[in-house]
N, C-alpha and C positions, 0 to 999 in steps of 0.2 A: 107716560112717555108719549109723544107725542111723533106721528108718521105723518109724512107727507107724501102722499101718490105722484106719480110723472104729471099727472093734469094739474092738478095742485101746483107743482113746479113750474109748467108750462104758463101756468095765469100768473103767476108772481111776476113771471120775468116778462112777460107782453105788458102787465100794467107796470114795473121799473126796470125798464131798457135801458135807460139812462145807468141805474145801478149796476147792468149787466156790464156794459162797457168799460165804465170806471174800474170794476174789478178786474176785467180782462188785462187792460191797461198798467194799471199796478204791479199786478202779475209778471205781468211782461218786462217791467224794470227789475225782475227781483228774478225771473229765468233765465234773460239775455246773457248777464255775465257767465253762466256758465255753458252757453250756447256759444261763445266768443270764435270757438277754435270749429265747432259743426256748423257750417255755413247750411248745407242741407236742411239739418233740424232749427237754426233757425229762418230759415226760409216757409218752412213749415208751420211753426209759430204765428208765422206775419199772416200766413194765406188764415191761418184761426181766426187773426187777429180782425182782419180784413171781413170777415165773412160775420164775424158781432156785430161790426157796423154798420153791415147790409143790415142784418138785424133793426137796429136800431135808426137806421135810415128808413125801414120800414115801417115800422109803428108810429113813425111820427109826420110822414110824410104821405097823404092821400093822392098824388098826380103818380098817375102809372108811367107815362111819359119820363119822367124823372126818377121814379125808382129801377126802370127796366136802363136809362142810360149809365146810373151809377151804379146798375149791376156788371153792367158792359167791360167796366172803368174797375169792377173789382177783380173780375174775373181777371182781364189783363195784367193788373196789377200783380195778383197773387200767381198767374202761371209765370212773366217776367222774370219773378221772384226764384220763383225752385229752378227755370232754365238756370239762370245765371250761378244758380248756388252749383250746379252739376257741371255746366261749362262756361266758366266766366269770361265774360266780354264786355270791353269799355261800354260798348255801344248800348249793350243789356243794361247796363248801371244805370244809363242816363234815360232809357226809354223805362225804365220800370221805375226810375226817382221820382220822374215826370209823372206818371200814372197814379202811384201812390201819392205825390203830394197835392195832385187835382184833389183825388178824391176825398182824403182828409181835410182839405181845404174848404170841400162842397157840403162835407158832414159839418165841419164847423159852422158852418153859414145856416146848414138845418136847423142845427142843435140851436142857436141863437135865437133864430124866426122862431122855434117852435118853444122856448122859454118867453117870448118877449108877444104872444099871439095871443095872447089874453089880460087882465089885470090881476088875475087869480093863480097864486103861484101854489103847486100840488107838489109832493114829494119826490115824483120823478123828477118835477122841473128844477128840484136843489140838487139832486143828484146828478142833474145836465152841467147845473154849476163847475163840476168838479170837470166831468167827461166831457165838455168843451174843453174845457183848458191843457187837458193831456191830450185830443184831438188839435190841437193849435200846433203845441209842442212835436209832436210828429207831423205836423203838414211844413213845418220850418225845417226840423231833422232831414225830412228828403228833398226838402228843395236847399239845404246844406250839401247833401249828397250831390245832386247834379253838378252845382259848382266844383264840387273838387273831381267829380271824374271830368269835368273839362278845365278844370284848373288844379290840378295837382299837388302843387304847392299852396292854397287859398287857405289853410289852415295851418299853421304850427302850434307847435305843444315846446314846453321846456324839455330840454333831452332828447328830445326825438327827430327825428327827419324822415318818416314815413308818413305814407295817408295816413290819417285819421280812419280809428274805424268808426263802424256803425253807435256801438254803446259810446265812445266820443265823441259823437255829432251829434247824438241824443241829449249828450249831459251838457253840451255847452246851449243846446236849444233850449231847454227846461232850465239853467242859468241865467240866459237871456230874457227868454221869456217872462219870469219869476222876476229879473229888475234884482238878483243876490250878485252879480258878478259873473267875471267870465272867467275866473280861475285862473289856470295854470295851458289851457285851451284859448287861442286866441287868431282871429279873421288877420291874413295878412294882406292879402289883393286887393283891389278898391270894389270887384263887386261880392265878394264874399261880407265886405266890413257893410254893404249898401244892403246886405238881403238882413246880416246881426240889425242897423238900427232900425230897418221898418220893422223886426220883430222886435225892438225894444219898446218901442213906441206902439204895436198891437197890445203888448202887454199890459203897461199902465194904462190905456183904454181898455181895454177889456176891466182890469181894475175897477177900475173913473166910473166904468156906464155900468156894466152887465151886475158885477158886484150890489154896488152902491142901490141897483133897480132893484133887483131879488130883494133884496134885506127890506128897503122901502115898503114891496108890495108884501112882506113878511110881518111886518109893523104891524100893517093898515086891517090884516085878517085877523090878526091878535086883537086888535084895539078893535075890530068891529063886533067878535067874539065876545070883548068885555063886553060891551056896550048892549047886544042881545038879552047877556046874561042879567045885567041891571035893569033894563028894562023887564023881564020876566019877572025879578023881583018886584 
């Protein structure tokens, strides 16, 4: 049977940050729907959610400068959050959408530089593959948010005429973004339908480049691994 100590644990996840995040993240689609109705506990969640990515903003990021400003930017993010869940306010909405989608914004930009910072691609860097792209998806999700707490109407749904919630601004981001459709969810305003196609258009780039790179520099380690191997023979 095989034990793992907390330091054991501890080095796993400093050398796959990237896998920490991913997991959180998935997570987090599969707890939210039954957090729908606990604004609190899911506010709680997000500050979690939030504070993996400090995580993993850290590990991959060497300027202090830059990790203490998007500690700044979490911390705000995640107290925004629980105010708003205990006494909600338009103005909370849009100042904590804001907050959170810089900072998911500024993680994707990491996650990218720090996949694309070498020609040698490591295991955490395929597990960034993934944790970018659900880091994209949530940095669109709340910059969906803002629009509709200053545009209200910026979303409809078939049958409905309330806001959108959070898990429905989610799923049409992660629709969007993925290039599958936008469902039964759909941008009615001209800047809600302008923020869906620059996320359409992030998407199949992200696709086009990031994708298409990994795999490439995935090849080229394989094929030079043969190539060691033959020659040894």
């Amino acid at each position: 049977m095989i034990t793992w100590s907390a330091s054991a644990w501890g080095r796993a996840i400093w050398r796959h940050p990237s896998a920490l995040l991913l997991t959180v993240q998935m997570l987090s689609i599969i707890v939210y729907p039954f957090m729908e109705d606990r604004p609190l506990g899911r506010a709680v969640f997000e500050t979690l959610a939030i504070l993996t990515l400090a995580l993993v903003m850290r590990s991959i990021t060497g300027r202090a400068v830059f990790i203490w400003a998007a500690a700044a930017v979490a911390v705000a993010a995640g107290v925004l959050s629980i105010i708003d869940a205990i006494e909600p306010h338009a103005g909370l909405v849009v100042a904590g959408g804001v907050a959170h989608a810089l900072l998911y914004f500024v993680a994707g930009g990491s996650l990218l530089r720090y996949m694309f910072s070498d020609q040698r691609i490591t295991r955490d860097e395929l597990f960034a593959v993934g944790a970018t792209f659900t880091v994209l998806a949530w940095a669109f999700a709340y910059s969906f948010v803002v629009i509709q707490a200053l545009q209200p109407t910026a979303f409809g749904a078939v049958g409905a005429d309330d806001p959108r919630t959070w898990f429905e601004i989610l799923f049409l981001s992660v629709t969007t973004l993925t290039s599958t459709g936008l469902s039964d969810i759909v941008p009615v305003t001209a800047h809600s339908r302008s923020i869906v196609m620059i996320e359409q258009i992030a998407g199949l780039g992200y696709v086009a480049l990031v994708v298409s790179s990994v795999v490439g520099m995935t090849l080229r380690r394989g094929r030079g691994a043969a190539g060691s191997d033959s020659t040894d023979q």
